[in-house]
C-alpha positions as CSV (number, residue, x, y, z in Angstrom):
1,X,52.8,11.9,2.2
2,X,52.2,8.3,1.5
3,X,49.5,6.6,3.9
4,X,49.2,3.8,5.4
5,X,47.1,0.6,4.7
6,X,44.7,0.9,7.9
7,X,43.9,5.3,6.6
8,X,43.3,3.4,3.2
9,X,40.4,1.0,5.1
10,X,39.0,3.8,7.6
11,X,38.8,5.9,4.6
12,X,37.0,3.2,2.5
13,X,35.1,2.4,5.6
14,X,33.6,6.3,6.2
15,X,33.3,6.9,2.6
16,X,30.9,4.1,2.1
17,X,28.7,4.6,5.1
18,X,28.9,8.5,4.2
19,X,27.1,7.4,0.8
20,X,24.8,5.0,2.1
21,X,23.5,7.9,4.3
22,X,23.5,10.2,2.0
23,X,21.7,7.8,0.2
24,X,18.9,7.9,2.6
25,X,19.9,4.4,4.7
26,X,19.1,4.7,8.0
27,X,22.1,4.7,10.6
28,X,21.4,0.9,11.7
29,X,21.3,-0.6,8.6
30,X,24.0,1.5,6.9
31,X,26.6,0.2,9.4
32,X,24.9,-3.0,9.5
33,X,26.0,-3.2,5.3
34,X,29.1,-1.7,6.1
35,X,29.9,-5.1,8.3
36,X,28.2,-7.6,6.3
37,X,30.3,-6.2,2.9
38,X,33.3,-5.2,4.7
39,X,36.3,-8.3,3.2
40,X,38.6,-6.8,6.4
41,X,37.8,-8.4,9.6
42,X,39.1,-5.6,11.8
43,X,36.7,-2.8,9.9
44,X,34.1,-5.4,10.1
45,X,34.0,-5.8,13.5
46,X,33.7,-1.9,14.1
47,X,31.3,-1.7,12.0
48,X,29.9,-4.7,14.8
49,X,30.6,-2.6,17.3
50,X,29.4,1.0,16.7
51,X,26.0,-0.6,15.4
52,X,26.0,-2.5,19.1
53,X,27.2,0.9,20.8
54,X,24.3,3.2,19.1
55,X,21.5,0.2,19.4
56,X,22.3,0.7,23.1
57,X,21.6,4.1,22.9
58,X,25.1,6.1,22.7
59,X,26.1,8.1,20.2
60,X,28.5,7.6,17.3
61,X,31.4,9.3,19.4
62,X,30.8,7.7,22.1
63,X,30.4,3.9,20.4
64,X,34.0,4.9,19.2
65,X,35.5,5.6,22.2
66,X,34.0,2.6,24.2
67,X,34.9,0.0,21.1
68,X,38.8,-2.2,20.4
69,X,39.6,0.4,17.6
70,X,41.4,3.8,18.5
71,X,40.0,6.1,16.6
72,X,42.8,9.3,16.4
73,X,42.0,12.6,18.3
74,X,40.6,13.9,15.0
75,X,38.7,11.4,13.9
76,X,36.8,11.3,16.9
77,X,36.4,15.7,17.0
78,X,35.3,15.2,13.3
79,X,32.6,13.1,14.5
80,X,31.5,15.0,17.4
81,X,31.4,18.1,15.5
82,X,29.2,16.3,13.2
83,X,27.1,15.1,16.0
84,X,27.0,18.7,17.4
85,X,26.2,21.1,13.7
86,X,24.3,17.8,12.3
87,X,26.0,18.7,9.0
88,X,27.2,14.9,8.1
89,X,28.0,14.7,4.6
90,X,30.4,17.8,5.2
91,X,32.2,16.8,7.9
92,X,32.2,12.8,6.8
93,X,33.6,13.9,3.3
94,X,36.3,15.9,5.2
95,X,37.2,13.4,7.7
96,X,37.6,10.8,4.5
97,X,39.9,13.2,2.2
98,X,42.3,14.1,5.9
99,X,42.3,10.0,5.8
100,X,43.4,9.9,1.9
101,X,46.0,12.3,2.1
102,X,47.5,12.0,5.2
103,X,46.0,14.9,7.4
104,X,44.3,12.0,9.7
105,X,45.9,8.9,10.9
């Protein structure tokens, strides 16, 4: 199955902050590189927004749902189920591979 540009950049986008919190970056400043490095102006402006949406106290899920990108059905469970067990790198390393070969849109 051959995927599309925008699974390419949410993939690229998930795998790098999955990496800078696994490196130990804190949540803020992890998305706050993800923005400032991103070269595509729509995955840099999500990045924009779910650091905004979790400064403001939500939570990731929830900074997805309220933000201009629609995040697929999921994505978003991916997250929340992340949210819930609190087993990140798992689920984020899951979520990126469905992204890479097709299983996500």
């Amino acid at each position: 199955m051959e995927i599309t540009p925008d699974q390419q950049q949410q993939a690229r986008f998930w795998r790098k902050y999955l990496r800078l919190t696994r490196a130990g970056v804190p949540v803020l400043r992890a998305f706050q590189i993800v923005e400032d490095e991103s070269d595509d102006a729509c995955w840099k402006a999500v990045a924009h927004e779910l650091r905004r949406g979790i400064e403001r106290g939500t939570s990731l899920s929830e900074a997805m749902l309220e933000g201009s990108y629609s995040f697929s059905l999921s994505v978003l469970e991916m997250i929340r189920t992340a949210e819930r067990r609190g087993a990140w790198d798992d689920i984020l390393e899951e979520l990126v591979d469905g992204l890479l070969d097709g299983t996500f849109e």
